[in-house]
C-alpha positions as CSV (number, residue, x, y, z in Angstrom):
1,X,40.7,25.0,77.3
2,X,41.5,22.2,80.2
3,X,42.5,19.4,77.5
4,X,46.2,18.2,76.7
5,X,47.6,16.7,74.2
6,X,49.5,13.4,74.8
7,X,52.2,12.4,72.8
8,X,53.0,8.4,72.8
9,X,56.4,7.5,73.5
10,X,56.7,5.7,70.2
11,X,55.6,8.8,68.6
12,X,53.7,6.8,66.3
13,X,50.7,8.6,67.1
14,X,49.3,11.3,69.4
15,X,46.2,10.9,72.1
16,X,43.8,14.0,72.6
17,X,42.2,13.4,76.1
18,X,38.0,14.2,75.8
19,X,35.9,14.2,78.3
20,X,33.6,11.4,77.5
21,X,33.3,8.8,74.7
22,X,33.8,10.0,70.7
23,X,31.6,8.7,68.4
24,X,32.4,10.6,65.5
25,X,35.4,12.4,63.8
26,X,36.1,14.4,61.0
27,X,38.7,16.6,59.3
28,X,38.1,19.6,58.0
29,X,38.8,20.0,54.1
30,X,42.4,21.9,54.8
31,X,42.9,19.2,56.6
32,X,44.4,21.5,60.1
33,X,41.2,21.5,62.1
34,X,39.3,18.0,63.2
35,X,35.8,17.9,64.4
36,X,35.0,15.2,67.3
37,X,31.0,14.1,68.4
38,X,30.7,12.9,71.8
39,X,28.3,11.0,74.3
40,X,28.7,14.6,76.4
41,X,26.2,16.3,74.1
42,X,29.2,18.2,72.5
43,X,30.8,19.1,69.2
44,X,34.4,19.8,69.9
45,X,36.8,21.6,67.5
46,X,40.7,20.6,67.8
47,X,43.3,22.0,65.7
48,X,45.4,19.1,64.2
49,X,48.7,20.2,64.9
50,X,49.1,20.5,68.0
51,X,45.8,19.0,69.6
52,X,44.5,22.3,71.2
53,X,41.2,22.8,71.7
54,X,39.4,25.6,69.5
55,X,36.1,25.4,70.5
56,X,33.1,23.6,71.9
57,X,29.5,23.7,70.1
58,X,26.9,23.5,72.8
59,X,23.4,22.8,72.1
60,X,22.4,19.4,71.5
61,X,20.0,17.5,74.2
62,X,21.5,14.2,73.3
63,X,24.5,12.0,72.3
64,X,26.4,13.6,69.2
65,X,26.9,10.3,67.3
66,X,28.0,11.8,63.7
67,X,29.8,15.2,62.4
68,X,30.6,16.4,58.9
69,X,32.3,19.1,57.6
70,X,31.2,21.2,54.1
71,X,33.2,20.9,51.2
72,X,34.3,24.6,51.4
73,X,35.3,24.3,55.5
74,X,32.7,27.0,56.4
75,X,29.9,24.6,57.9
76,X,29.8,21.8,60.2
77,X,26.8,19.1,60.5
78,X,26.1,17.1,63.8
79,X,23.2,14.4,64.0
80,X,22.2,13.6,67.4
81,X,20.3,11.3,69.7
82,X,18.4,14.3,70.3
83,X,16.7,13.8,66.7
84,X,18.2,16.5,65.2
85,X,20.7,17.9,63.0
86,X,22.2,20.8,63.7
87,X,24.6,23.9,61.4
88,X,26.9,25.5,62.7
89,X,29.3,27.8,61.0
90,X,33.4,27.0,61.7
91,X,34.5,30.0,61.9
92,X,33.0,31.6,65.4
93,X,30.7,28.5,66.7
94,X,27.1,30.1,65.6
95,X,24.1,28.1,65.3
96,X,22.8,28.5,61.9
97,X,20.0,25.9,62.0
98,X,18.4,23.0,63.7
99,X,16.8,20.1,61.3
100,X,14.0,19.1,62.4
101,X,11.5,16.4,61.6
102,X,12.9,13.2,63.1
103,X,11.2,11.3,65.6
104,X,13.8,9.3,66.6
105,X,17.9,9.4,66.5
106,X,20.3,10.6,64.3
107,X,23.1,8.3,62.8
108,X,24.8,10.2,60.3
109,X,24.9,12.8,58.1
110,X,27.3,14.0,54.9
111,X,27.3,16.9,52.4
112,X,27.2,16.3,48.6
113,X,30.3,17.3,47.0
114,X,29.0,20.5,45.6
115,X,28.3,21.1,49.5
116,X,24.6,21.9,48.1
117,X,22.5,19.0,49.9
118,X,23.2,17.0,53.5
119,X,22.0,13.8,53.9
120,X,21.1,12.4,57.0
121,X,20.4,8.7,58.6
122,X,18.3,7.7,61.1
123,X,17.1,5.5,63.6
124,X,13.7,5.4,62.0
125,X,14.6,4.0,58.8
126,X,14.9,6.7,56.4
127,X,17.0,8.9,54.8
128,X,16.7,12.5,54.4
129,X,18.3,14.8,52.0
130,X,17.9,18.4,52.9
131,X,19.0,21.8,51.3
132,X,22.2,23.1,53.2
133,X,21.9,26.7,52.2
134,X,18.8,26.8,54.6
135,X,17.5,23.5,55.9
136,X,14.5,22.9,53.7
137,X,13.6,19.3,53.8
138,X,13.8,18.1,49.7
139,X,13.3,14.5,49.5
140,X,12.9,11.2,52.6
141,X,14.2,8.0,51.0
142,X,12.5,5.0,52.3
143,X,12.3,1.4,52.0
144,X,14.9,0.1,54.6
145,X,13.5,-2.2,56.9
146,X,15.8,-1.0,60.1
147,X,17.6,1.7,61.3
148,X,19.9,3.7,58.6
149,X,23.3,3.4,60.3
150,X,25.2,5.5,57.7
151,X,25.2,7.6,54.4
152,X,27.8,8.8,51.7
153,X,27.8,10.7,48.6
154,X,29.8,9.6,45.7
155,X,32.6,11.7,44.9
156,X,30.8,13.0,41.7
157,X,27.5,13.5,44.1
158,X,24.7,11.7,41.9
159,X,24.4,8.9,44.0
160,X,24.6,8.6,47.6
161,X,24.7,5.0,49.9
162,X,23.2,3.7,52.9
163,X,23.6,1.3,55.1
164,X,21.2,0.1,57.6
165,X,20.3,-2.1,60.6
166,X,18.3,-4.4,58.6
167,X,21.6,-5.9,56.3
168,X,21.9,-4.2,53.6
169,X,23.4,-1.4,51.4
170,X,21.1,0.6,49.3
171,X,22.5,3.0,46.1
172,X,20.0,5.8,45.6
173,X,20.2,8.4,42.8
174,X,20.0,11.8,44.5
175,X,18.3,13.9,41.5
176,X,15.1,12.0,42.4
177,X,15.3,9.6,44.9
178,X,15.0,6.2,42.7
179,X,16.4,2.9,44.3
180,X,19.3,2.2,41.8
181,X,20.5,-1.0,44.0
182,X,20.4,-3.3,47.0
183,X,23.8,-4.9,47.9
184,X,23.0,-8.4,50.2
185,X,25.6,-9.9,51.6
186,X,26.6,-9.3,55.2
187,X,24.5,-11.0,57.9
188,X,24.2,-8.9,60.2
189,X,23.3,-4.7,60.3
190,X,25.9,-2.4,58.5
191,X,27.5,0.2,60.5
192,X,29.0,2.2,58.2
193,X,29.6,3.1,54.4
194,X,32.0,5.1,52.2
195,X,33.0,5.3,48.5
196,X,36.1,5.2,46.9
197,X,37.7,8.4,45.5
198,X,37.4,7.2,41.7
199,X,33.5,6.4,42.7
200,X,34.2,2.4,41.7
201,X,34.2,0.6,44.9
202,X,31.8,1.3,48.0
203,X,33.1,-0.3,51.3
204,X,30.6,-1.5,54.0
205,X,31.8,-2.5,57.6
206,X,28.9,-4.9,59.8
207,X,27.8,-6.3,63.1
208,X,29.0,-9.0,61.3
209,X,32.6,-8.1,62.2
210,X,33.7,-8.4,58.3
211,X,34.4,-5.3,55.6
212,X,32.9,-5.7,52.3
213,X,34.3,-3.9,48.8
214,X,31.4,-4.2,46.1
215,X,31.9,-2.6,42.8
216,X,29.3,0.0,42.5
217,X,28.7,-0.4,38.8
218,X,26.4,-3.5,39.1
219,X,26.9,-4.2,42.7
220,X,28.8,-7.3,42.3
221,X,30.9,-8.5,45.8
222,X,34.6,-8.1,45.3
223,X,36.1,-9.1,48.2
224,X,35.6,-9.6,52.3
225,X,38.2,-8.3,54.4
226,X,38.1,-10.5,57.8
227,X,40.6,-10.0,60.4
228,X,38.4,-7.7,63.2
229,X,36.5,-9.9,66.1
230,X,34.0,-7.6,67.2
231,X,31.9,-5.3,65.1
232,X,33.0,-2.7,62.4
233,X,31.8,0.3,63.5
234,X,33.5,2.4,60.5
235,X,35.2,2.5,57.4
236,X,37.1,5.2,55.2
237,X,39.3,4.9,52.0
238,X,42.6,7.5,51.8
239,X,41.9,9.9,49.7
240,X,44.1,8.1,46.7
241,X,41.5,4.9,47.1
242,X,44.3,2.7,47.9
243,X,44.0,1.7,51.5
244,X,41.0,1.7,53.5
245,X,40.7,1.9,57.7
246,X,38.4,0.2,59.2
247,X,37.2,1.0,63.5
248,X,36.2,-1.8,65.5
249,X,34.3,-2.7,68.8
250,X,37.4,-5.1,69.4
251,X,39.6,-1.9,70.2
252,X,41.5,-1.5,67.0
253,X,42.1,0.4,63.8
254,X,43.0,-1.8,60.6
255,X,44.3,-0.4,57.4
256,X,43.4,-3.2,54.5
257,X,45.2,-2.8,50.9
258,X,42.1,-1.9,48.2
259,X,43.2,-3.6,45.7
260,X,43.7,-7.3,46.8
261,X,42.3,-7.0,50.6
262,X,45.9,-7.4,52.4
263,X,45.8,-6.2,55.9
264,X,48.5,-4.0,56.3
265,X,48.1,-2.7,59.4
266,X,46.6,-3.3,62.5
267,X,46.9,0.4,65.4
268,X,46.5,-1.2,68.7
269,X,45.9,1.6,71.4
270,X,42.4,2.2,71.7
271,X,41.3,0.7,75.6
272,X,37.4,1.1,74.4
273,X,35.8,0.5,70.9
274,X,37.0,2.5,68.1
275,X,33.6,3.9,66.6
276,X,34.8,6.0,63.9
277,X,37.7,6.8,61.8
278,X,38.9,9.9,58.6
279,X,41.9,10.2,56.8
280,X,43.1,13.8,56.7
281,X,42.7,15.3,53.1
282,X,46.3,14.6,52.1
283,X,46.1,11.1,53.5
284,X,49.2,11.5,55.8
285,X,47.0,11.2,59.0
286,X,43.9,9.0,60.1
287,X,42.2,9.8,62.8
288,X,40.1,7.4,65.4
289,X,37.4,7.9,68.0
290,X,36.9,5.8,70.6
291,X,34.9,4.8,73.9
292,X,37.8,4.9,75.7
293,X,37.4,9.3,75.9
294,X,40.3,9.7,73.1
295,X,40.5,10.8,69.7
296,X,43.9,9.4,68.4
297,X,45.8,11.0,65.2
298,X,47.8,8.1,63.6
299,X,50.9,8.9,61.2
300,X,50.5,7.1,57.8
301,X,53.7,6.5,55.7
């Protein structure tokens, strides 16, 4: 398998070695295997425990820059620079389908709840939602003006998020595709989006090297977390809603307190940018992906 796992000697948190830069991480629903997307053109499975490597997912011609697992465990997603997504099943590493369509890159992609649709984001301004069971293309979603960076369901899957080079977050309804909302705020692209477990609050992290909390009701601005110095490449809320990581081009991992925007924690570690971060199901561990060729798995108390 060739890669170790290195345990800090504060114990704080354990380094799995990769062989080239992570750009995406993920944890599978039980929470004991994590997905990693890398600049090698590789998915790689790693079981949490111990850090060992289960298995690497060979096929894409490009970058893997975003991974998601199904809510049931059985399927993993990975967009690439390669324009496509690709399905693979967990269990043995089999290719069940390549999306295809795109004409230019793949940001991100995430399952509805009901594991039913997958949404994708791409470099060419659109979002695509597509059938999981079989890769039939159902809808595109258009009207950003720049690259769509990232994409999340809500947690009762009737409206999904986007966030996109040109500035803004946009709410769609996923039955048919209407524009619901356009949050304006940040001045700079959004990197990444992600809802809050109760649906109410939808975080953004920008270019703009700020985190923004909006309440997804009517959109309204709640608060701006400020603190990183370089861009927010990611941001994730523990699966109880009350603290939310955020990754950042300036190295670091900060965990922010929902409800009043207290930074609580700042994981220094990380040599390169951190470009993407997951809280394990039962929110005990956070995991980070970084430039530097390391995933990191961070204990939370």
């Amino acid at each position: 398998m060739g890669q170790q796992l290195v345990i800090e000697v504060n114990r704080t948190h354990v380094r799995i070695e990769h062989p080239a830069p992570v750009y995406s991480v993920a944890f599978s629903p039980d929470g004991q295997t994590l997905a990693s997307g890398s600049r090698d053109h590789t998915v790689r499975l790693w079981r949490v425990s111990d850090g060992t490597l289960l298995r690497t997912l060979e096929g894409h011609t490009g970058p893997v820059l975003s991974v998601a697992f199904s809510p049931d465990g059985q399927t993993l997603a990975s967009g690439s620079f390669d324009n496509t997504v690709r399905l693979w099943r967990v269990s043995d590493g089999t290719l069940l389908y390549i999306l295809v369509g795109y004409t230019d890159w793949v940001y991100s992609v995430a399952f509805s709840p009901d594991g039913q649709i997958l949404a994708s984001g791409s470099y060419n301004n659109t979002v695509r939602l597509w059938r999981a069971a079989d890769g039939v293309l159902l809808r595109t979603l258009e009207g950003h003006i720049g690259s769509v960076e990232s994409v999340d369901f809500s947690p009762d899957g009737q409206t999904l998020a986007s966030g996109s080079r040109d500035g803004t977050v946009r709410l769609w309804r996923v039955s048919d595709g209407t524009l619901l909302s356009i949050l304006k705020g940040h001045t700079n692209q959004v990197l990444s989006v992600a809802f809050s477990s109760d649906r109410q609050i939808l975080a953004s992290g920008s270019h703009d090297t700020t985190v923004r909390l909006w309440r997804v009701s009517d959109g309204t601005l709640l608060r701006t977390l400020e603190g990183h110095t370089d861009w927010v490449e990611s941001v994730t809320f523990s699966p109880d809603g009350q603290t939310l990581a955020s990754g950042s081009d300036d190295n670091t991992v900060r965990l922010w307190r929902v409800s009043d925007g207290t930074l609580l924690h700042t994981l220094a570690g990380h040599t390169n940018p951190v470009w993407s971060v997951a809280f394990s199901p039962n929110g005990r561990t956070l995991a980070s992906g970084s430039y530097d060729n390391t995933v990191r798995l961070w204990q939370i108390d």
